[in-house]
N, C-alpha and C positions, 0 to 999 in steps of 0.2 A: 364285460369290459374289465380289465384290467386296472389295479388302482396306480394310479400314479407316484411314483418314487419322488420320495422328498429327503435329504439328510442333508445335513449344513457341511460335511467334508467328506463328498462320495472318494474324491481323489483316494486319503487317507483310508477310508474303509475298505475300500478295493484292496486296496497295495498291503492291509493287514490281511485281507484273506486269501492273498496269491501269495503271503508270507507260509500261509500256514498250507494250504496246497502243496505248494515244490518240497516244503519239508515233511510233506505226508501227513499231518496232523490232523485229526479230523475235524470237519466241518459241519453245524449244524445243518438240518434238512432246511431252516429257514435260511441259512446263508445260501445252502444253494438253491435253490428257490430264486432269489434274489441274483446269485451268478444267470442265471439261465435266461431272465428277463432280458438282465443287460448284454448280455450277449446276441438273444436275439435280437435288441434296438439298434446297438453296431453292426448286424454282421447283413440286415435284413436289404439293403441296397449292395449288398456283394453277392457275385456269383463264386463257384465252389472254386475255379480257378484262381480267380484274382484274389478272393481270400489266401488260396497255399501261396500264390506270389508273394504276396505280403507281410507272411510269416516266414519265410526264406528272407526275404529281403534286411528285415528286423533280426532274424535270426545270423546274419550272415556281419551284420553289423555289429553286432555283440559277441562274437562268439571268439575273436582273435585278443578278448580281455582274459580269459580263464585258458590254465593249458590242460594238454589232454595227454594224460599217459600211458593210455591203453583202448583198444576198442572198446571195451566192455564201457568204459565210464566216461568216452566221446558219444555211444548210444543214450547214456543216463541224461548226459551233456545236452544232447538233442533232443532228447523228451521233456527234459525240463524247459526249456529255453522255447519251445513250442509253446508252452503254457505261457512263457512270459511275452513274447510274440502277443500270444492272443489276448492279454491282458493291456499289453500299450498300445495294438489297435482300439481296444475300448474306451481307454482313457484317452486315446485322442480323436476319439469320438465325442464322447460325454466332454469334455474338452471346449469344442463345439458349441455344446450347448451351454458352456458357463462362459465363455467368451461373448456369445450373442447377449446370454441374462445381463452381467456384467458392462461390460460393454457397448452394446449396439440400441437392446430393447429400451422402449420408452417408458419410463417413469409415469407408470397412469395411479391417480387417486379419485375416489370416489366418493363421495358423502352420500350417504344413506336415508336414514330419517334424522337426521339433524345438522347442524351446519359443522361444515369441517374447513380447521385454519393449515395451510401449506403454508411452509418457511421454503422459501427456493434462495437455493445459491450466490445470487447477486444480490439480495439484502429485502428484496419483495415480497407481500405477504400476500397470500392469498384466500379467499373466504368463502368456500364453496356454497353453498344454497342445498339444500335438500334435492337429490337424486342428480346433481351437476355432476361431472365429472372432466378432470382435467389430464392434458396429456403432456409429457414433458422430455425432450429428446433426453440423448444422454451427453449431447453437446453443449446444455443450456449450463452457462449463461455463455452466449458465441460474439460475435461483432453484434450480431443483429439478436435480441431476445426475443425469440418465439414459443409461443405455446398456444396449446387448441384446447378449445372448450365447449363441452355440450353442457345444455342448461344455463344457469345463472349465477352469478360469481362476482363477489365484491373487490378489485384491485386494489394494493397502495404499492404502486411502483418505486422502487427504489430511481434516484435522482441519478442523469448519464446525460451528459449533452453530445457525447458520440455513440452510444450505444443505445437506438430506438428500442424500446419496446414493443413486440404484436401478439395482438391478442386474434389468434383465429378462429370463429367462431362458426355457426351455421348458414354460409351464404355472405357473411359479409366480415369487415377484420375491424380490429381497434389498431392504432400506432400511437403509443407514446414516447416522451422522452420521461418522466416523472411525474407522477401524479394519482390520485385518487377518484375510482371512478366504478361502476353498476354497471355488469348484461346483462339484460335480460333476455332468454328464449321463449315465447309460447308458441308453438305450430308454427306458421309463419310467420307471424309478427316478433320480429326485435327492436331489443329498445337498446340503447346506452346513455347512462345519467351519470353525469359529472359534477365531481363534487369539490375538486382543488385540482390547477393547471389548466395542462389543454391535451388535447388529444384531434386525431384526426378518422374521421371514419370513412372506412370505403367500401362501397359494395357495388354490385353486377351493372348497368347501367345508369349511373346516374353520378353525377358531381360529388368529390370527395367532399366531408363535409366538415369543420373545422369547429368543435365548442370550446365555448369558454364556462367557465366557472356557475355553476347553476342555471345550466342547459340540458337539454335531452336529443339525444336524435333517435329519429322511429321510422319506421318503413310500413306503420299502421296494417303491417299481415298483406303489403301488397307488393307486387314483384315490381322494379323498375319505378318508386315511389321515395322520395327522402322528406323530411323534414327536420326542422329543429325549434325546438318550442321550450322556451321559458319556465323553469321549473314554479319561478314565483308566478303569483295571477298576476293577468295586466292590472295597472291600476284603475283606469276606468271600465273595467267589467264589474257587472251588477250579481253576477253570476261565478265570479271568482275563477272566473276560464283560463288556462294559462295561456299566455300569447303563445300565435305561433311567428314567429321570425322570419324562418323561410319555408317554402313548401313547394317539392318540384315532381312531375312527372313527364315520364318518359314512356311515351304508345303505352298510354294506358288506356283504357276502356273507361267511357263516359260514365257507366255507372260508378266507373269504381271510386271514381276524379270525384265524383256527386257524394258518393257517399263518406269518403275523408272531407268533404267540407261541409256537408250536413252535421257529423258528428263532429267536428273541431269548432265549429262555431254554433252549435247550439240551435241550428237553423233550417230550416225546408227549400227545397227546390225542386221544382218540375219543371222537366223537358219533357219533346216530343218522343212517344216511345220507339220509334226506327233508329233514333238516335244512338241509343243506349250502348252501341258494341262501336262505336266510332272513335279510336286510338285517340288519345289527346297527350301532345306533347307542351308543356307549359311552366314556366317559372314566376311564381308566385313568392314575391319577396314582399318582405312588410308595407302589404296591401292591408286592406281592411277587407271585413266578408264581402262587402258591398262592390269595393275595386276589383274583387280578385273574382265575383261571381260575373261583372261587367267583362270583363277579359274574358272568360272564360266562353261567353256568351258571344263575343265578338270573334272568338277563334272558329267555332261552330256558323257563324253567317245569323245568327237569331237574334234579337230583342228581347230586352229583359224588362219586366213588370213587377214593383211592388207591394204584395200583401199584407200588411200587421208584418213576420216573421217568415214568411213566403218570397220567396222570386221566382219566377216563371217563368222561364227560356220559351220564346214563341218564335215561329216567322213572320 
């Protein structure tokens, strides 16, 4: 493989060694080297025709600047002017490529093993997380500010009451107008923790979700699942558990429904095992475990029984 060409003003290096070419001077074995690369990376999408078109075409266009007062040195005329031909197909090739880098390609940055801060263009900071990485058009900052992000990443959005911010992430997005705020990614579970303003979260099946200031929304790693849970602990938990506020699902699967509320509240429930794979569609708004497992239990057709820290979904 071939090592990849890097020079901060290819433009300029070129056009010095097509200076020194027409005037015959010689050229190192490394400079042509380097002509032959480039030449083959332009020329390798033309066939041997459209190439000579193209060097006529070029040549035919240049050629009525210089006059010619003898066959002998209209030949020279033509031989030189070949070489430049083939040199401005290059450079409006390579051309190409520095209008795409420039222009079009996306602004990606990475953090590695430590955390990495991005200053972006409309005044917001960003704080990468270890191994996150952020992507950023070449349009930003537009009507609407957008950017994608894999991994986890601290915002402090700069303030725009017409120009939203989004944050697109793995499966689901953030929208702010200003504010400071946490994604998190692990596998499938995302999180977003809000720490000043509001923001609005949306993802694949389920109700946009709206926080406010010392909120979390999470999808607890399960598809078609939201909630939002109180960063502070409720006050009457013994257990310092953060309230959850609201908690929805959408054809999810009984176990799964069981087991976000096993682990959200600290608590056991058995149902019947046939049960288990039966989609539960349910919103759960600042219930108690007790409300929200009754509900739960009433959607399913069963009866609920309970034990110490047990409830038991029966017929």
């Amino acid at each position: 493989m071939k090592k990849r060409l890097t020079y901060k003003n290819i433009e300029a290096f070129v056009f010095r060694l097509w200076e020194r070419e027409v005037s015959e001077n010689n050229i190192s074995e490394k400079e042509n080297e380097l002509l032959k690369q480039w030449k083959t990376l332009a020329e390798k999408d033309l066939d041997i025709t459209h190439l000579k078109e193209s060097k006529e075409r070029i040549l035919s266009g240049l050629e009525h600047y210089f006059p010619q007062r003898d066959i002998q040195s209209a030949k020279s005329f033509k031989t030189h002017f070949y070489k430049i031909a083939a040199v401005i197909i290059l450079l409006l090739s390579l051309g190409s490529i520095f209008t795409y880098t420039m222009f079009i390609k996306p602004d990606v940055y990475l953090a590695k093993s430590e955390n990495r801060i991005i200053h972006l263009e409309d005044g917001s900071v960003v704080t990468l997380l270890p191994g996150a990485e952020l992507t950023v058009e070449k349009s930003f900052p537009a009507s609407t500010r957008v950017v994608d992000l894999k991994g986890d990443a601290i915002f402090t959005v700069a303030k725009s009451k017409i120009h939203p911010f989004i944050v697109r992430a793995d499966g689901f997005s953030t929208k702010v107008l200003g504010t400071v705020f946490k994604i998190s990614q692990s596998g499938k579970r995302k999180a977003v923790d809000l720490y000043e303003g509001k923001v609005a979260v949306s993802s694949p099946g389920v109700p946009v979700s709206f926080l406010k200031p010392n909120q979390k929304w999470t999808n607890f790693g399960i598809a078609h699942t939201t909630a939002i849970v109180s960063l502070k602990p409720a006050k009457n938990s013994p257990n310092k558990v953060p309230a959850i506020l609201s908690l929805s699902f959408n054809d999810v699967p009984l176990k799964e429904v069981v087991s976000v509320l096993e682990n959200s509240y600290n608590t056991k429930v058995l149902y019947p095992k046939e049960a288990e794979d039966k989609k539960i569609t349910a919103d759960f708004t600042g219930g108690t475990v007790g409300e929200n497992i009754e509900s739960l239990a009433f959607i399913l057709g069963l009866e609920v029984q309970k034990k110490e820290n047990t409830y038991i979904l029966k017929k």
